[in-house]
C-alpha positions as CSV (number, residue, x, y, z in Angstrom):
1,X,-120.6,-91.4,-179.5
2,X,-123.9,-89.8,-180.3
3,X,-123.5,-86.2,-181.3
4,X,-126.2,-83.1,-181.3
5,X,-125.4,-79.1,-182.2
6,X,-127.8,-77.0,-180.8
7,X,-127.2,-73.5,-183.0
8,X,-131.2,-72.8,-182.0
9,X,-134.6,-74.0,-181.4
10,X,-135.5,-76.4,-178.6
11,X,-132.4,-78.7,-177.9
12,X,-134.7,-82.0,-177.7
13,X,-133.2,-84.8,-175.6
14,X,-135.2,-88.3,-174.6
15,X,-134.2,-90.1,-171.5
16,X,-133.1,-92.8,-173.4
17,X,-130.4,-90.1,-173.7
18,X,-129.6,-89.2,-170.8
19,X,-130.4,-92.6,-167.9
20,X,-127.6,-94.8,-168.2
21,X,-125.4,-92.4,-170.7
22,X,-122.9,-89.3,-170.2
23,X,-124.3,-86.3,-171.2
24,X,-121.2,-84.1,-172.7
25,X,-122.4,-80.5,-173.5
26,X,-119.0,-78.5,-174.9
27,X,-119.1,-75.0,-176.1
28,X,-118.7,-71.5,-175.4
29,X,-122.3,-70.1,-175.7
30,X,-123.8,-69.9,-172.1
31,X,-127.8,-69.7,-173.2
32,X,-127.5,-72.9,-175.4
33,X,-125.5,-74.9,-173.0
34,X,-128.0,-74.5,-170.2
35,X,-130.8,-74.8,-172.4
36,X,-129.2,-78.5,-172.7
37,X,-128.5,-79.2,-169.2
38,X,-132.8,-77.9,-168.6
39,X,-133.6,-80.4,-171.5
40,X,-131.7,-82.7,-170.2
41,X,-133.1,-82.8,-166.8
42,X,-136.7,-82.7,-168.4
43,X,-136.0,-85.8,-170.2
44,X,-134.7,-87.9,-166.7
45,X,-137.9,-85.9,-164.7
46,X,-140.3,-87.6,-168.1
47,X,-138.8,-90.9,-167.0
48,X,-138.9,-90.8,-163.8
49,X,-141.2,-87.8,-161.6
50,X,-139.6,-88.5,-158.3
51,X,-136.2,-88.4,-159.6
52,X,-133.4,-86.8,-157.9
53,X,-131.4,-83.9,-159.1
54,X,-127.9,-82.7,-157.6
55,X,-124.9,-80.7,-159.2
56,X,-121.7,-79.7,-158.3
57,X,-118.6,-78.0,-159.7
58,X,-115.5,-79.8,-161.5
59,X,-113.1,-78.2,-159.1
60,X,-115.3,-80.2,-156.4
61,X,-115.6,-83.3,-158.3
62,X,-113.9,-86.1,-156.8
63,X,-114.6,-90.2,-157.4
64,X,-116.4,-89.9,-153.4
65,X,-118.4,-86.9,-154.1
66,X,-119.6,-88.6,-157.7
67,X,-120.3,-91.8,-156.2
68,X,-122.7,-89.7,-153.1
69,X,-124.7,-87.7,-155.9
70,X,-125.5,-91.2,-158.0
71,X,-126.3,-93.3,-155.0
72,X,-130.0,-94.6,-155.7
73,X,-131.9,-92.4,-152.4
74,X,-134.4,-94.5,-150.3
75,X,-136.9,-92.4,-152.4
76,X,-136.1,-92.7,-155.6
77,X,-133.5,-95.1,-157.8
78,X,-133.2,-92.8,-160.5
79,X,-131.0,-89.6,-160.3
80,X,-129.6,-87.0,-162.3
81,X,-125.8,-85.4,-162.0
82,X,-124.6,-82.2,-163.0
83,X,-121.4,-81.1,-163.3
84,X,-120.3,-77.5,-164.5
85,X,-117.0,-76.7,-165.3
86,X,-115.7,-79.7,-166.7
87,X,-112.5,-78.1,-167.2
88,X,-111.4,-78.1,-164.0
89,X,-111.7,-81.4,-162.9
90,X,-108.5,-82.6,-160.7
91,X,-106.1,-84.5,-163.3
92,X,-106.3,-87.6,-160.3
93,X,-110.2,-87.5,-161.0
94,X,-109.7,-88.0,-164.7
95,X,-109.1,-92.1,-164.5
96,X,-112.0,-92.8,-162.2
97,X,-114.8,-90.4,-164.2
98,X,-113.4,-92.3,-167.7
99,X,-114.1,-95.5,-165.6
100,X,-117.3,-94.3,-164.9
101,X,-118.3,-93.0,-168.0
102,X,-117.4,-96.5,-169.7
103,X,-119.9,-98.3,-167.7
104,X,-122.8,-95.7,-166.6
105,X,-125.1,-96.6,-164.1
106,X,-128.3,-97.4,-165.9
107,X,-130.7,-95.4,-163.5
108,X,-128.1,-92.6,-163.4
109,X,-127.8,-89.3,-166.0
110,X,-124.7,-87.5,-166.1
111,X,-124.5,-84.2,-167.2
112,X,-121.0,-82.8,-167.9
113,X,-120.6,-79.2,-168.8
114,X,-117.1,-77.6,-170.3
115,X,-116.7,-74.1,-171.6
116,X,-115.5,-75.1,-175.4
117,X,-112.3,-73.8,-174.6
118,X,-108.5,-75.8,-174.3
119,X,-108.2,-76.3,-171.5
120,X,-109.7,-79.9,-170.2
121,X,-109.5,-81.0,-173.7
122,X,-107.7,-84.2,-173.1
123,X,-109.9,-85.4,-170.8
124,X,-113.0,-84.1,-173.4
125,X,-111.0,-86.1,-176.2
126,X,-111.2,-89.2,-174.0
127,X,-114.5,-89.5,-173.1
128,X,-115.6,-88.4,-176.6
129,X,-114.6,-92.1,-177.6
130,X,-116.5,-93.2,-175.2
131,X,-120.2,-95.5,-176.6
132,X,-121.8,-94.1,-173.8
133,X,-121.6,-90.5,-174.5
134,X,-124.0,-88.1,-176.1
135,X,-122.2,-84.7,-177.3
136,X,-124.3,-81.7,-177.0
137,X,-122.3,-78.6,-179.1
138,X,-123.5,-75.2,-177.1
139,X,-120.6,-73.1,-180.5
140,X,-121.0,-69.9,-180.5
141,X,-124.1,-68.1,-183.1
142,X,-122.4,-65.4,-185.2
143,X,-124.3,-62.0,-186.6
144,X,-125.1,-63.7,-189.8
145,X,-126.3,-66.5,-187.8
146,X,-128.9,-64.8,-186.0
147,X,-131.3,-64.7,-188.4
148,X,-131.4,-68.4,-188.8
149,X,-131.0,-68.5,-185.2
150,X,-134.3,-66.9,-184.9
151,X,-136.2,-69.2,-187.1
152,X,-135.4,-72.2,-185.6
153,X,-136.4,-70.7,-182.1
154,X,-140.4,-69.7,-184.0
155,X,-140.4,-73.4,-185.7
156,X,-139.6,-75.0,-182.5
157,X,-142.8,-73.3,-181.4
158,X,-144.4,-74.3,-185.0
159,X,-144.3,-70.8,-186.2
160,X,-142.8,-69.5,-189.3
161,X,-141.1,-65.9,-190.0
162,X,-140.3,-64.5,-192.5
163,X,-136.6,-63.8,-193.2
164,X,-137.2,-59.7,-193.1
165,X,-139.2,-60.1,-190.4
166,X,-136.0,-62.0,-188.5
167,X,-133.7,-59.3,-189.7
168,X,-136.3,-56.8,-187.8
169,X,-136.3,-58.6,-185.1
170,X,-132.1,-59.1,-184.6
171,X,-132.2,-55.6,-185.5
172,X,-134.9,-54.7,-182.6
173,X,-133.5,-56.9,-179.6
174,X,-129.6,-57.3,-180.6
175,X,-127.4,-60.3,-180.6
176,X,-128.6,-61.4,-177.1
177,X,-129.8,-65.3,-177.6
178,X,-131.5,-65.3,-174.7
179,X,-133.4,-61.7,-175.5
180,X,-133.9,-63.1,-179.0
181,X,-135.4,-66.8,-177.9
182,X,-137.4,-64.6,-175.0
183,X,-138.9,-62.4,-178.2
184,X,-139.2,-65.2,-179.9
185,X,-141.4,-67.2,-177.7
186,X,-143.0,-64.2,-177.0
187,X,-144.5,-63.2,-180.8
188,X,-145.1,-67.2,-181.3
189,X,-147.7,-67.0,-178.6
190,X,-149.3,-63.7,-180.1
191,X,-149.8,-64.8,-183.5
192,X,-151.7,-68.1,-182.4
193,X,-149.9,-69.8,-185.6
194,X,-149.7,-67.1,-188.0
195,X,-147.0,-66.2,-190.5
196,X,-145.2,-63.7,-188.4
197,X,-144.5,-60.8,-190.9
198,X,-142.2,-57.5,-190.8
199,X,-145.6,-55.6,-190.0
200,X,-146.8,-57.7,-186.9
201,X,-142.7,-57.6,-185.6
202,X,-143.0,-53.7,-185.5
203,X,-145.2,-52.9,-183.1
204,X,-143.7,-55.1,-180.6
205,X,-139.8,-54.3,-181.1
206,X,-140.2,-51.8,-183.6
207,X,-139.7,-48.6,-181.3
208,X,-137.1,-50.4,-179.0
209,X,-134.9,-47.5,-178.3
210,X,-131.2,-49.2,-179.6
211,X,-133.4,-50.0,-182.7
212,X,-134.3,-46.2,-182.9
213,X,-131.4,-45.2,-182.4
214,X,-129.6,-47.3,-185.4
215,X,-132.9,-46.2,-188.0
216,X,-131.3,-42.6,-187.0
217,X,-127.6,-43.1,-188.0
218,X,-128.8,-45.4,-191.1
219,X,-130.9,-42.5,-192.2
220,X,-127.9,-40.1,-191.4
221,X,-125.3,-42.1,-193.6
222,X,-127.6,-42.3,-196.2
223,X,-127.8,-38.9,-196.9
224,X,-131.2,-38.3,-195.8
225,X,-131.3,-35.3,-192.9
226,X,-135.2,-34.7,-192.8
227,X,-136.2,-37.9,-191.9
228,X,-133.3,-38.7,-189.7
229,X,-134.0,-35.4,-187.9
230,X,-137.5,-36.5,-187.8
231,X,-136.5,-40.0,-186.1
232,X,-134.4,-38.0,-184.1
233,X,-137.2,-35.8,-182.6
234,X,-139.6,-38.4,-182.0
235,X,-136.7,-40.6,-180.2
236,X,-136.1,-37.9,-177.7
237,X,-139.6,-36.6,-177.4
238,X,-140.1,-41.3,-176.1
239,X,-136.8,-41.1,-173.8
240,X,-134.1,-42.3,-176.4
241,X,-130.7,-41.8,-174.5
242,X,-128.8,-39.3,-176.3
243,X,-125.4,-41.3,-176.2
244,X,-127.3,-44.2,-178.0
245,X,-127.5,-41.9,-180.9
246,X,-123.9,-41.0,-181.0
247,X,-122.6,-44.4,-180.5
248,X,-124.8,-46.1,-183.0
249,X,-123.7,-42.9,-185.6
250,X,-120.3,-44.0,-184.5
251,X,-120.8,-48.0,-185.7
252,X,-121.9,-47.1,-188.7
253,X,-118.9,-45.2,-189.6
254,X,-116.8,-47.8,-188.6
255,X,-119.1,-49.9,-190.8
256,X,-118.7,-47.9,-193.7
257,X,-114.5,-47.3,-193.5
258,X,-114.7,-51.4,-192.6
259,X,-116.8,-51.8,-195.4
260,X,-114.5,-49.8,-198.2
261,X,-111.2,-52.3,-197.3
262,X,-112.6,-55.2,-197.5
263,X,-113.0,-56.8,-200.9
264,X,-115.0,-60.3,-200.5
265,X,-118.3,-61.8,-200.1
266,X,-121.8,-61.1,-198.6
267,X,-121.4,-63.6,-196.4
268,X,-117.8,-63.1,-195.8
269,X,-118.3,-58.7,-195.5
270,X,-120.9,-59.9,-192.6
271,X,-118.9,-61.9,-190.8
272,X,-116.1,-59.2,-191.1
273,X,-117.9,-56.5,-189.6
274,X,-120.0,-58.5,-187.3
275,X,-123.4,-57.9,-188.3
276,X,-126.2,-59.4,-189.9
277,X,-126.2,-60.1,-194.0
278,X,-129.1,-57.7,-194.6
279,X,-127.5,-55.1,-192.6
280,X,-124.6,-55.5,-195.5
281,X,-127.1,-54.3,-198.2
282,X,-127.8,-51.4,-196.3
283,X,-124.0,-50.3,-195.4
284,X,-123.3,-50.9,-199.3
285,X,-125.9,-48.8,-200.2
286,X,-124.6,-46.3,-198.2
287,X,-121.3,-46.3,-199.1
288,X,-121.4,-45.5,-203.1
289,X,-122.3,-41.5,-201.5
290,X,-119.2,-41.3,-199.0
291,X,-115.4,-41.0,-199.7
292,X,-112.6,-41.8,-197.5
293,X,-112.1,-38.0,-196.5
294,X,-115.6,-37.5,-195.8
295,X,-115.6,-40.4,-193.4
296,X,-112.8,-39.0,-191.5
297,X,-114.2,-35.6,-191.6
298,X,-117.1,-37.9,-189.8
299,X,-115.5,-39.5,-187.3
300,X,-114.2,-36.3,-185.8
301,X,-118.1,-35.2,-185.4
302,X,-119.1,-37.9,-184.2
303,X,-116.7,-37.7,-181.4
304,X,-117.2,-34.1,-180.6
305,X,-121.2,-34.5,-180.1
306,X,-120.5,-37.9,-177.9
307,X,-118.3,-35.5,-176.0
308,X,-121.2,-32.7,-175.9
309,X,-124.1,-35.5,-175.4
310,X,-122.1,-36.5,-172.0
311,X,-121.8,-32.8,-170.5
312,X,-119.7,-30.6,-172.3
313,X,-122.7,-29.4,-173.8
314,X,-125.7,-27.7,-172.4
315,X,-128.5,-29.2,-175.1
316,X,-127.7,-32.7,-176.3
317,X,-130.9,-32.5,-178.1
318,X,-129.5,-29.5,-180.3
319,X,-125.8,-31.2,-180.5
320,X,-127.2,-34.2,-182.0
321,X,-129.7,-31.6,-184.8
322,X,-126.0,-30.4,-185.6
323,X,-125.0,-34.0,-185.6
324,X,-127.2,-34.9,-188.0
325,X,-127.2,-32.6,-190.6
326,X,-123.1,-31.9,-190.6
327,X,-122.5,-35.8,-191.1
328,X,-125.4,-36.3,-193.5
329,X,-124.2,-33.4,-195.9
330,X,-120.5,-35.1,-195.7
331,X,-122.5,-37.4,-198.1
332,X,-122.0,-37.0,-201.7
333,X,-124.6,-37.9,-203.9
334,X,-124.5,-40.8,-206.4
């Protein structure tokens, strides 16, 4: 079996592939796995442009409704078939799609989705032995992935970045794939084949208002109230949401209590506390100025502004200026 994990970048299949073979895509992130089942129909539409596509569910697959989808049309021989939801194929369909799958119809692709999960996974185990099938791996990207995640997506469209400039851009758009190969694609056509650099990311994601809104609290648990009041202003002045403020205040508390129990790597701290590695630096920079008593003291603020940013309070702007400089001077310096 022929085996592919697509982590990033342009999943690249040929139709030598997918005519003739089992296409098994298995995992649980949704953006890669039907970035495989578009590649693979691309590859069966490069063989053949007047190929036929259909698709159907595993709950509705059956050996008749198989055979109707990969019958050769009067217009074209060559067809492609997918099927979502491998898991929850009927057990009695099991024997006649293993059947199938040992001898493949040479004009035919299949295309067999399954959510990565346990359930189905006898019937994934089976035709995983199988010559004729090509394993696609959608597994799942985690925060200290994304980075990576995001160079692979500018060098599949033969662009380099530079690893801050990644970081910026997680930082900007989030742990969305799909926002972040969307951004992506988007900066790689702007820079017509330039580096892309930290200082060409910010103008384009630099202002996003979650990204704002986490610059705030960073500057907050660092101990620096001027500037975070500044950021602050500015944010609100450009229609930054209030309650983003106080929930990304209240992450980075969380970060920093998270961050003082655990004893163990870079790598291992940002898999912990689900963010990216450089975020780390950052959250252990901040933490040699805060002590267990001021964080708690910190969590209680936090909560009462959220409260006053949602309607107990008449000003949210003037709750979050109190915010701000009460959590900031909880900081002790080092």
């Amino acid at each position: 079996m022929a085996e592919h994990e697509d982590r990033g970048g342009q999943q690249d299949l040929h139709r030598h592939e997918v005519l003739g073979r089992i296409v098994l895509i298995t995992g649980p992130e949704e953006f890669l796995a039907e970035r495989a089942v578009t590649a693979a129909r691309e590859a069966v539409k490069a063989a053949d442009p007047q190929a036929e596509f259909s698709e159907t569910t595993g709950d509705q697959l059956t050996m008749a409704t198989l055979g109707e989808m990969s019958a050769p049309s009067l217009f074209s021989t060559t067809r492609c078939v997918v099927v979502r939801n491998l898991e929850n194929v009927p057990d009695d369909t099991h024997p006649g799609l293993l059947a199938y799958a040992e001898d493949p119809a040479p004009d035919i692709g299949v295309v067999l989705v399954h959510n990565g999960g346990p359930k189905g996974s006898g019937l994934l185990n089976r035709l995983r032995a199988l010559p004729a099938v090509s394993e696609v791996k959608s597994g799942s990207v985690s925060a200290r992935e994304l980075g990576s995640f995001v160079t692979s997506e500018m060098r599949s469209h033969k662009v380099r970045i530079d690893p801050e400039a990644a970081d910026l851009l997680v930082a900007a758009v989030g742990n969305n794939l799909r926002a972040l190969a969307a951004a992506a694609s988007q900066l790689a056509a702007d820079v017509d084949g330039s580096v892309v650099t930290a200082d060409l990311v910010k103008p384009y994601f630099g202002g996003r208002a979650e990204a704002k809104s986490f610059t705030i609290a960073d500057l907050t648990l660092a101990g620096q109230p001027a500037k975070a009041l500044e950021e602050l202003r500015w944010g609100l002045a450009t229609g930054l949401a209030p309650v983003l403020v106080t929930s990304a205040l209240a992450a980075g508390v969380r970060s920093l209590i998270g961050f003082k129990e655990i004893r163990a790597s870079e790598a291992q701290v940002a898999s912990i506390l689900k963010v990216p590695p450089f975020k780390v630096r950052i959250i252990r920079d901040q933490a040699r100025g805060w002590e267990s008593v001021g964080l708690a003291q910190a969590v209680r603020l936090v909560a009462h502004a959220d409260a006053d940013v949602k309607g107990q309070a008449s000003d949210a702007a003037y709750a979050l200026e109190k915010l701000v400089i009460a959590v900031a001077g909880l900081r002790t310096r080092r």
